[in-house]
C-alpha positions in Angstrom: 0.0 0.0 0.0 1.3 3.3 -1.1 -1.3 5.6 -1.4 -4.5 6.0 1.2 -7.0 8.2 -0.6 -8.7 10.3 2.2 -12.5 11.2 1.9 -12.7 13.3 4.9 -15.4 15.4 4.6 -15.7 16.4 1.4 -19.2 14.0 0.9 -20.8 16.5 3.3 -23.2 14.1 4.7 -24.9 13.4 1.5 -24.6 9.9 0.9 -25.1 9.5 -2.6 -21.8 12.1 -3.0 -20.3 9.9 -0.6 -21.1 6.5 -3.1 -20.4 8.3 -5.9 -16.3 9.1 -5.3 -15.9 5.3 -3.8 -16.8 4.4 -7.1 -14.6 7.6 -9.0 -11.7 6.0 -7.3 -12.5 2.4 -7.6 -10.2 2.1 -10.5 -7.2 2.7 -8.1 -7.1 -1.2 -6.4 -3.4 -2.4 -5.8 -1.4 -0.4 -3.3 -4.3 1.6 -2.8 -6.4 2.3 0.3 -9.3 4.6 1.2 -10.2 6.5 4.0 -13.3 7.6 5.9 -14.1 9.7 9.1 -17.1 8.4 10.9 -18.0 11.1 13.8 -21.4 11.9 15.7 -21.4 15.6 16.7 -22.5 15.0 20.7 -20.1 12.1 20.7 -17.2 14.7 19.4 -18.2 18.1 20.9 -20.1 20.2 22.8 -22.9 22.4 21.4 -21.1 25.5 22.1 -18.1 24.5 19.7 -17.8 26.6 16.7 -17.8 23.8 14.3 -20.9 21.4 16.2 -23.7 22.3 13.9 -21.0 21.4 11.0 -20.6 17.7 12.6 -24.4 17.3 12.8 -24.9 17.6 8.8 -21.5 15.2 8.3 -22.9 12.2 10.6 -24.1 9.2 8.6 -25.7 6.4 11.2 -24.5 3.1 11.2 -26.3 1.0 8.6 -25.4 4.0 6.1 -21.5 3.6 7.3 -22.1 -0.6 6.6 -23.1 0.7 3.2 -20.2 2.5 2.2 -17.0 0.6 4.1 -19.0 -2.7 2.2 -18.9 -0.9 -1.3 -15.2 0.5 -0.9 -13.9 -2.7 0.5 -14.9 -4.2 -2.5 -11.6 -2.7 -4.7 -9.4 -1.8 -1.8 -8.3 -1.9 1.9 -10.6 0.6 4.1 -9.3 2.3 6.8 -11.3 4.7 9.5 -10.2 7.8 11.3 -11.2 7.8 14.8 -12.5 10.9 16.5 -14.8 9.7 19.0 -16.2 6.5 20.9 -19.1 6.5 17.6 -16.0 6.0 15.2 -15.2 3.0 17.6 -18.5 1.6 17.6 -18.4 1.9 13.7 -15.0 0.1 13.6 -17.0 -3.0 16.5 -19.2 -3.5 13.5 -17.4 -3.3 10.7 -14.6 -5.2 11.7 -14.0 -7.8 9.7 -14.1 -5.5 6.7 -11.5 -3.1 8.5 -7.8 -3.2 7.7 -6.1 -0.2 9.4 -7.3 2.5 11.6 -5.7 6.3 12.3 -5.8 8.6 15.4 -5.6 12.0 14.5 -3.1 14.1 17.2 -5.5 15.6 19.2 -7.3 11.9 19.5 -4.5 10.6 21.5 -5.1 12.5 24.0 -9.0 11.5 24.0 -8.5 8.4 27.1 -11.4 7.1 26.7 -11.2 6.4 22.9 -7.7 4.3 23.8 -9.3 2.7 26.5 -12.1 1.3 24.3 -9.7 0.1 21.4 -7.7 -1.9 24.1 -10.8 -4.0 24.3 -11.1 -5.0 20.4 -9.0 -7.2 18.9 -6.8 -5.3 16.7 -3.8 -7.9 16.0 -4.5 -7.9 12.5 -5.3 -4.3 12.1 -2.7 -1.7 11.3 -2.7 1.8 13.4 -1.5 5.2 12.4 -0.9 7.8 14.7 -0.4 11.2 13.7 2.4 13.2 15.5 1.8 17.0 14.4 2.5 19.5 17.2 4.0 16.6 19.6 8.5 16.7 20.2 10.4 13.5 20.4 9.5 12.8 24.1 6.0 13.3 23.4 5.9 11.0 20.0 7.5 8.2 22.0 5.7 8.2 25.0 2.9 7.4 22.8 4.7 4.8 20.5 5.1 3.2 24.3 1.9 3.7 25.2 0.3 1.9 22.2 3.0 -0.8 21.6 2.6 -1.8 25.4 -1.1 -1.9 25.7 -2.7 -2.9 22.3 -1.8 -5.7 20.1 -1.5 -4.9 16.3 -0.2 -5.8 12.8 1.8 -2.6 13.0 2.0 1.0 14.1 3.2 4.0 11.7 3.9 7.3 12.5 2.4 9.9 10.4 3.6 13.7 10.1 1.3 16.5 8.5 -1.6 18.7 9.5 -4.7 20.2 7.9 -4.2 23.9 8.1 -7.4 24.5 5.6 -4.9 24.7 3.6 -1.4 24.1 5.2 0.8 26.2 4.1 3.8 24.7 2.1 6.7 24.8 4.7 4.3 23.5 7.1 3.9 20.7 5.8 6.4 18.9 7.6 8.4 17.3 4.8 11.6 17.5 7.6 10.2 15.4 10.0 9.9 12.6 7.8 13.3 11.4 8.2 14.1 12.7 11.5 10.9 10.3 12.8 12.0 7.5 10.9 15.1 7.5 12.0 14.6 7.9 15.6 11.9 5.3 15.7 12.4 3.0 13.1 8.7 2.6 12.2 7.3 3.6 8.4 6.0 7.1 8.2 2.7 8.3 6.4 2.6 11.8 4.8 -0.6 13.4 4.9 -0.6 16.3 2.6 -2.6 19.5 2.8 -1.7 22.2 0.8 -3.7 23.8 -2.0 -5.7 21.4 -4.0 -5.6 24.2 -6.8 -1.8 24.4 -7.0 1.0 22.2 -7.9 2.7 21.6 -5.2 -1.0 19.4 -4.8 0.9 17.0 -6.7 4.3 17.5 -6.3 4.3 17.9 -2.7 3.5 14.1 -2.2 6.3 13.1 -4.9 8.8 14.8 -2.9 7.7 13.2 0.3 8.6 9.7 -0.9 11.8 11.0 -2.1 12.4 11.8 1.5 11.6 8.6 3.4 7.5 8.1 3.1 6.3 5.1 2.7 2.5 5.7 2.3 1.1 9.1 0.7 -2.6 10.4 2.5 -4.2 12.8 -0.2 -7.6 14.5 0.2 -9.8 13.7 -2.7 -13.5 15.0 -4.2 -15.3 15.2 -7.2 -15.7 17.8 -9.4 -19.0 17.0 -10.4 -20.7 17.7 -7.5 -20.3 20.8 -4.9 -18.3 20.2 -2.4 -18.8 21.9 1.2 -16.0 20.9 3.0 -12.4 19.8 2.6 -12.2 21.2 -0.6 -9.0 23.6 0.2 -6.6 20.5 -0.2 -8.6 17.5 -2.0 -7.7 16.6 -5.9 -9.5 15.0 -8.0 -9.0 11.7 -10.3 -7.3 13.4 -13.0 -4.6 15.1 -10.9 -4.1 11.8 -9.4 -2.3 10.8 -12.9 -0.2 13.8 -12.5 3.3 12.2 -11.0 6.0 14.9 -11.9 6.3 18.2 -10.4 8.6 20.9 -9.6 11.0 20.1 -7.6 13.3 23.5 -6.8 12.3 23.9 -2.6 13.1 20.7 -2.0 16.1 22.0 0.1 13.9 24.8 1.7 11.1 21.7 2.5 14.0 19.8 4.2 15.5 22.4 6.3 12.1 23.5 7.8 11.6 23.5 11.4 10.6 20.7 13.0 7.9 22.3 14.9 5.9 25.5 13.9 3.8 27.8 16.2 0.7 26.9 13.3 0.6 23.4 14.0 1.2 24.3 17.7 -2.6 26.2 17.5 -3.3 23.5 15.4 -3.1 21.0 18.1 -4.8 23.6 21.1 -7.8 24.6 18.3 -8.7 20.4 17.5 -7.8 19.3 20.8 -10.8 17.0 22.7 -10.3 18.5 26.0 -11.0 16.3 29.6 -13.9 17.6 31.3 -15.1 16.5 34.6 -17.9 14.0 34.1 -19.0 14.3 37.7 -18.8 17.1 40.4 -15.5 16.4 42.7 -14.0 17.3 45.8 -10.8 19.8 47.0 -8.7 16.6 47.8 -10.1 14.2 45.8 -8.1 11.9 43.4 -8.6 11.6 39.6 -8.9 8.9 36.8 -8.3 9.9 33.2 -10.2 7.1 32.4 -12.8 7.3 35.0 -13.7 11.0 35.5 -13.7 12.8 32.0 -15.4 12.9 29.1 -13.4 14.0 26.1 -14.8 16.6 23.6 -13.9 19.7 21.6 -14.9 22.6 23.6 -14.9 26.4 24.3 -13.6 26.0 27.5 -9.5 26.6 28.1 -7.9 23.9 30.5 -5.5 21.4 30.7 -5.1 18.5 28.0 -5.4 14.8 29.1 -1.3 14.6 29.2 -1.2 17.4 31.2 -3.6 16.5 33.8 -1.6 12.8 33.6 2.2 14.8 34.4 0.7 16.2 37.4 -0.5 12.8 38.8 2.4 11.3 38.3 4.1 14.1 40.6 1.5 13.4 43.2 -0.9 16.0 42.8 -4.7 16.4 44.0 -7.3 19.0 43.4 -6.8 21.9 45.5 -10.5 23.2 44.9 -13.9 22.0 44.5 -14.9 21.3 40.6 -18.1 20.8 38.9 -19.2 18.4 36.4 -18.4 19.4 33.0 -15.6 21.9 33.5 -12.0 22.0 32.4 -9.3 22.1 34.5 -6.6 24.4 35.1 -3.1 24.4 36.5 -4.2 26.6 39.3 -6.6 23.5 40.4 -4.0 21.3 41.9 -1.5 21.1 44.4 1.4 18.7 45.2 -0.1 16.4 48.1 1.3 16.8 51.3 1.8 13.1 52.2 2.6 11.8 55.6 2.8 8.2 57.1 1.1 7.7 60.2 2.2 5.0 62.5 -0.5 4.1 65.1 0.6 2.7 68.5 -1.0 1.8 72.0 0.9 0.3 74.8 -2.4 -1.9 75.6 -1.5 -5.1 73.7 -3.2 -8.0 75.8 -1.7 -10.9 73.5 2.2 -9.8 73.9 2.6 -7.3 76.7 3.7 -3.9 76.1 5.3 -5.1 72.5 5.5 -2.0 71.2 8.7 -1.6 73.5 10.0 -5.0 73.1 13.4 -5.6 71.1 14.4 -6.7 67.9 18.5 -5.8 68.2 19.0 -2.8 69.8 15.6 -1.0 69.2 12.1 -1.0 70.0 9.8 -2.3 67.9 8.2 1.1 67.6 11.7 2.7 66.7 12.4 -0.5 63.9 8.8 0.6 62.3 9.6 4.2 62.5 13.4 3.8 61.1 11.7 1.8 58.2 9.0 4.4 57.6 12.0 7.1 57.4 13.1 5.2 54.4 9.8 5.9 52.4 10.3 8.1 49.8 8.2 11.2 49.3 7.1 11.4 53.0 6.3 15.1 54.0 6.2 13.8 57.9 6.7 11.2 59.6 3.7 10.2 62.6 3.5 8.3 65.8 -0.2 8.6 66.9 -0.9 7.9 70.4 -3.4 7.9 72.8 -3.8 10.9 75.0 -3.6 8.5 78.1 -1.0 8.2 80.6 -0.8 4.9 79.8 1.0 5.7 76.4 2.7 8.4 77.5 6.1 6.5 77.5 6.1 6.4 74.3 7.5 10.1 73.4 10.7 8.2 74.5 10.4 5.9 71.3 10.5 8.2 68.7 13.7 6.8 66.5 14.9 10.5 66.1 13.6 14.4 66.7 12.1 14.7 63.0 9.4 12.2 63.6 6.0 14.1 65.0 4.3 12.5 68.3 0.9 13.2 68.5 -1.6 11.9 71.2 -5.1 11.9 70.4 -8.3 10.0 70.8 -7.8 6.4 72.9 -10.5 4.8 70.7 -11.1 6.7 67.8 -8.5 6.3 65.4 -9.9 8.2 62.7 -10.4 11.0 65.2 -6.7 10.7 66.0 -6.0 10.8 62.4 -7.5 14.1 61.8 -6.5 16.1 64.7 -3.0 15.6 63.3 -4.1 15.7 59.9 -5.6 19.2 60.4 -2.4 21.0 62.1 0.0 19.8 59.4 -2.3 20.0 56.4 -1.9 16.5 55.0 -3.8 15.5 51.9 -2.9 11.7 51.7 -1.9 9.2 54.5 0.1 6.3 54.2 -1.5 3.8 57.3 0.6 1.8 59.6 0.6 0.4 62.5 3.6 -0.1 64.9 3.2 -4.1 65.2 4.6 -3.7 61.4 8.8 -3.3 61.6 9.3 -4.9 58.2 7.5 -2.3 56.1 9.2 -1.0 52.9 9.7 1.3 50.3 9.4 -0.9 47.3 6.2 -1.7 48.1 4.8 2.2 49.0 6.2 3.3 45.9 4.0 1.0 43.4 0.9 1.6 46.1 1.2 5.5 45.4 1.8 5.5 41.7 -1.0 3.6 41.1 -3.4 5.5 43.7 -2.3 8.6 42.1 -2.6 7.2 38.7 -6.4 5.9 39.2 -7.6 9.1 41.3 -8.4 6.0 44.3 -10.0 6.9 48.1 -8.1 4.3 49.4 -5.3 1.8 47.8 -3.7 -1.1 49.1 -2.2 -4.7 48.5 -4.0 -7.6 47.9 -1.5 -10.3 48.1 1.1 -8.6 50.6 2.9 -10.8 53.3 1.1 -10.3 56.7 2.5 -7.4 58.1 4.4 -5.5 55.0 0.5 -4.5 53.2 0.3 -0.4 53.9 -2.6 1.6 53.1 -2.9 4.9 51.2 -5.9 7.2 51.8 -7.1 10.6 51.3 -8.0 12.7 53.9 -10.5 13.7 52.3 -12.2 9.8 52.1 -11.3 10.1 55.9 -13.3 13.7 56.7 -15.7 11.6 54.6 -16.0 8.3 56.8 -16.0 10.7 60.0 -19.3 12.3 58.8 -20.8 9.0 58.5 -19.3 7.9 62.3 -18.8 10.7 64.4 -18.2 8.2 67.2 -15.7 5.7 65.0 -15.3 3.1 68.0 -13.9 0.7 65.5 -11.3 2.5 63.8 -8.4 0.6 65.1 -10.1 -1.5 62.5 -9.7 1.2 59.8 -9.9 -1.3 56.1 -13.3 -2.4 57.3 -14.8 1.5 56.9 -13.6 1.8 53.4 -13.6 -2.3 52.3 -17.3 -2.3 53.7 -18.9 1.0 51.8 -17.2 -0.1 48.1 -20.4 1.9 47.2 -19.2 5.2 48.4 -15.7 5.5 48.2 -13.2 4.3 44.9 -11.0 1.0 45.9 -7.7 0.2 44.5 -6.5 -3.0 45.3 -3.0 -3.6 43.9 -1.4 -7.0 42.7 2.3 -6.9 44.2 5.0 -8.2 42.2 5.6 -11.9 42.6 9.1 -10.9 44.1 7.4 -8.9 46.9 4.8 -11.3 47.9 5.3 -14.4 50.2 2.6 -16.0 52.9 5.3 -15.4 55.9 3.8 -13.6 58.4 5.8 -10.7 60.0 3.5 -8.6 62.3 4.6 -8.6 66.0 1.2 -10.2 68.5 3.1 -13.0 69.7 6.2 -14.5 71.2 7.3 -16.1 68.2 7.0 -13.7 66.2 9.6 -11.4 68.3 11.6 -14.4 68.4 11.4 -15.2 64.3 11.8 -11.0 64.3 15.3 -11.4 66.0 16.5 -14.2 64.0 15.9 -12.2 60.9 17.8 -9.6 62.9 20.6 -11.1 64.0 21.5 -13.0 60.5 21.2 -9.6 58.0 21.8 -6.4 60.1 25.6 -7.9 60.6 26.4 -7.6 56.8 23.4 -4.9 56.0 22.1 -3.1 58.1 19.9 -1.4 55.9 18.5 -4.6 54.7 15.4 -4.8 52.8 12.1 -6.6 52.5 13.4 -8.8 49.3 16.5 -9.3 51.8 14.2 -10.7 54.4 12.1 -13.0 52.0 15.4 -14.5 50.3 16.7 -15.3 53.8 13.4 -16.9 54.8 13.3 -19.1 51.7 16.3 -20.4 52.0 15.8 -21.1 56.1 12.2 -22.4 56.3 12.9 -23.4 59.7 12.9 -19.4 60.7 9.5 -19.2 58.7 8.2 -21.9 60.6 8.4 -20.7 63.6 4.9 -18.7 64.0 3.5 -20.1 60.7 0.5 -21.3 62.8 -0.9 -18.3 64.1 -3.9 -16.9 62.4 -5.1 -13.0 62.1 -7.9 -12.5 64.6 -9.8 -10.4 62.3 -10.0 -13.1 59.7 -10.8 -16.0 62.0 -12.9 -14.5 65.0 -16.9 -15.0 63.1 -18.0 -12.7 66.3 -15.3 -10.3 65.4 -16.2 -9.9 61.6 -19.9 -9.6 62.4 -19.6 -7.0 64.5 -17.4 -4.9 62.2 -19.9 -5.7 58.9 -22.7 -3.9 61.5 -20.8 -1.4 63.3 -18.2 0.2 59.9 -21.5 -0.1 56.9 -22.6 3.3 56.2 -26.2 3.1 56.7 -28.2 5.6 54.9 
């Protein structure tokens, strides 16, 4: 295939126009493939968009699309440009009579259209994505993003924009080579300059002398009016014409790789995120989840934006309302703390927050672990405000880590006090009966609770005793208003695992090399004295050892592992227990 000839929107939703060129161009068979843009206007835009009443005459429903993709598959390969989730459902039912499909620029940052695509079998489709307007970081994070996530024949890279017309040395004959060469892949030209001229034919010659592989060229008839997409299409007889000038070849080559037109380009077609439900000031997000992408009048931030600040840990800083863009000036960095809860009640193992594993406390080994968490704005131990646990400002590990004493019973009350004087926005949960927690693990539980915009993330297949938690305060202000008197709390999972309804869950698959069944929370004699073994056989050599550290020493000494194997959680054997926290944590409305 050499040549894709691109209908666009030069039919202007008259279907016997659009029947009419299939059959103009069904002459051209070998190496040739056509093109068509199936779009709804509600699907694409919003009403206030300059160009929505344009998309309403363009639409053709789906038996008409059957109709034409059946007609033009009859002399050549089809292909379909995807705008919007409609395009996709065209492409569900026309499948089988699809052989490649293209994602304009501005459609790659439309989530929800990528999202869809990864659940059709496309391993024997082709896929074209355009890369106007985007630098080489930008082109290959979304090479990545495609080659990782959805199976296909192949994926090309195609350079060019429709600039109604695009003028000639924006065309982006440079880029052709520069893209090919730094990505290996075959590179579509998609040429727009004036049909009227020329260079209408030339232009494409003089792309394959520079690398193309496949030519995209606007077509129309000229026996018919034509509405839109006229400014670049040809017709069959300048499709015969091969030979052109060829005297700014030089100029064509040397031309900056990116231009401020393309650059509006990309800001004028972009499908924008806009909030598909009305969220709260420290509330996570979900590109996938929480948008809806269309062309809009509103000005905010595009999808890859809005996906660079998640990954540097940020939350909304205000309120939103559905529909509405967003803007820088929404979000904040999180303030992230970990918050180590600790009583000095224990009735199984005496006091064990104070008992030793080498030479510290198993309160100071927790809080030494939880200093090696990276990203930590604060460090917590949360006490009770009873003499009883008063001790335990002596047990801090070192002056940077905050004590707090708070509510006995109410650990969610506890939580907030401290919460509220140092402004946290997400809290990492632990409690001080866990020594062996690590950073390996709370870096893939906050990536991916930033990432899907979660209430509350954790583990599912954690060793007993490494799992941590990560939840926004604002899901916690949110559980409080449901329980003003939280008597359970020490129980904290069972408020969020319990109202699924209410709040969003993330629950994270560990890496195999971070999951084992050995249990390493502190209740009972043996585990202080499995605690000390691992102690006494890695801090020697490393004393900065490591939870993989700890799991390659206890699979290769199962006589360590064994040595409180046969202790069970409470909470997932006590029937009374569990039935009592189903009634007392369900938010009852």
């Amino acid at each position: 295939m050499k040549v894709i000839i691109e209908v666009a929107n030069t039919h202007g939703g008259d279907l016997n126009y659009m029947l009419e060129l299939v059959d103009t161009f069904a002459p051209y068979q070998d190496g040739y493939a056509i093109k068509f843009q199936p779009l709804r206007a509600d699907t694409l835009a919003t009403p206030d968009f300059e160009w929505y009443p344009v998309y309403e005459k363009l639409s053709f429903n789906h038996q008409e699309w059957h109709t034409i993709i059946s007609k033009a598959k009859a002399t050549k390969r089809v292909w379909l440009d995807l705008f919007d989730l409609y395009g996709v459902e065209v492409l569900e039912k026309n499948l089988a009579s699809v052989d490649g499909i293209k994602l304009q620029v501005s459609v790659l940052f439309n989530y929800g259209v990528f999202e869809k695509l990864k659940t059709i079998d496309l391993a024997d489709k082709k896929i074209i994505i355009n890369v106007a307007a985007l630098d080489f970081d930008e082109i290959a994070f979304f090479v990545d993003k495609f080659e990782r996530e959805i199976q296909s024949e192949e994926l090309l890279l195609e350079v060019g924009f429709q600039g109604y017309p695009t003028e000639l040395l924006d065309s982006g004959i440079s880029k052709i080579k520069a893209v090919k060469e730094r990505f290996g892949k075959r590179v579509v030209f998609a040429d727009h300059v004036d049909g009227t001229t020329d260079y209408a034919v030339w232009l494409p010659i003089i792309a394959l002398n520079n690398g193309a592989d496949i030519i995209e060229k606007h077509v129309m008839l000229t026996t018919r009016e034509t509405l839109y997409d006229f400014y670049s299409s040809i017709n069959s007889e300048q499709f015969e014409k091969l030979v052109g000038l060829m005297a700014d070849r030089d100029a064509l080559a040397k031309a900056s790789f990116l231009n401020e037109k393309e650059k509006l380009y990309l800001e004028k077609s972009l499908l924008k995120p806009l909030l598909n439900k009305e969220v709260a000031a420290g509330q996570g997000l979900s590109l996938t989840e929480d948008f809806d992408y269309k062309r809009s009048g509103q000005t905010g931030l595009h999808a890859r934006a809005i996906e660079q600040l998640l990954q540097h840990r940020s939350i909304l800083s205000t309120a939103k309302s559905k529909g509405k863009a967003l803007q820088s000036s929404d979000f904040k960095t999180a303030t992230i703390a970990v918050i180590i809860a600790c009583r000095l009640k224990s009735s199984r193992l005496k006091e064990k927050a104070l008992l030793k594993i080498g030479d510290l406390t198993s309160v100071e080994y927790c809080l030494r672990n939880a200093k090696k968490f990276r990203g930590m704005h604060h460090v917590i131990l949360a006490t009770s405000d009873l003499e009883s646990d008063a001790d335990l400002a002596q047990y801090t590990y070192d002056e940077s880590v905050v004590f707090h004493q708070g509510h006995p019973e109410d650990v969610i009350k506890r939580y907030l006090d401290i919460i509220d004087t140092l402004h946290v926005d997400v809290v990492v949960r632990v409690t001080a009966d866990m020594p062996f927690i690590d950073n390996e693990i709370l870096q893939i539980l906050l990536d991916s609770h930033f990432k899907t915009g979660a209430d509350y993330t954790s583990g599912v297949t954690a060793a007993v005793g490494t799992n941590l938690e990560i939840i926004n305060t604002q899901a916690l202000r949110k559980v409080k208003s449901y329980f003003p008197s939280a008597d359970y709390s020490e129980y904290m999972t069972w408020y969020f695992m319990n109202n699924q309804e209410h709040f969003k869950i993330n629950l994270v698959d560990l890496p195999s090399e971070l999951v084992r069944s050995y249990r390493l929370t502190l209740d009972y004699d043996e585990d202080l004295v499995m605690f000390n073994k691992i102690h006494e056989a890695l801090a020697p050599t490393n004393p900065d050892f490591n939870l993989r550290a700890i799991f390659k020493y206890l699979d290769e000494n199962p006589e360590v592992a064994n040595i409180n194997s046969h202790i069970q959680l409470t909470y997932k054997t006590d029937q009374a227990l569990i039935d009592t926290l189903n009634e007392k944590t369900k938010i009852k409305l």
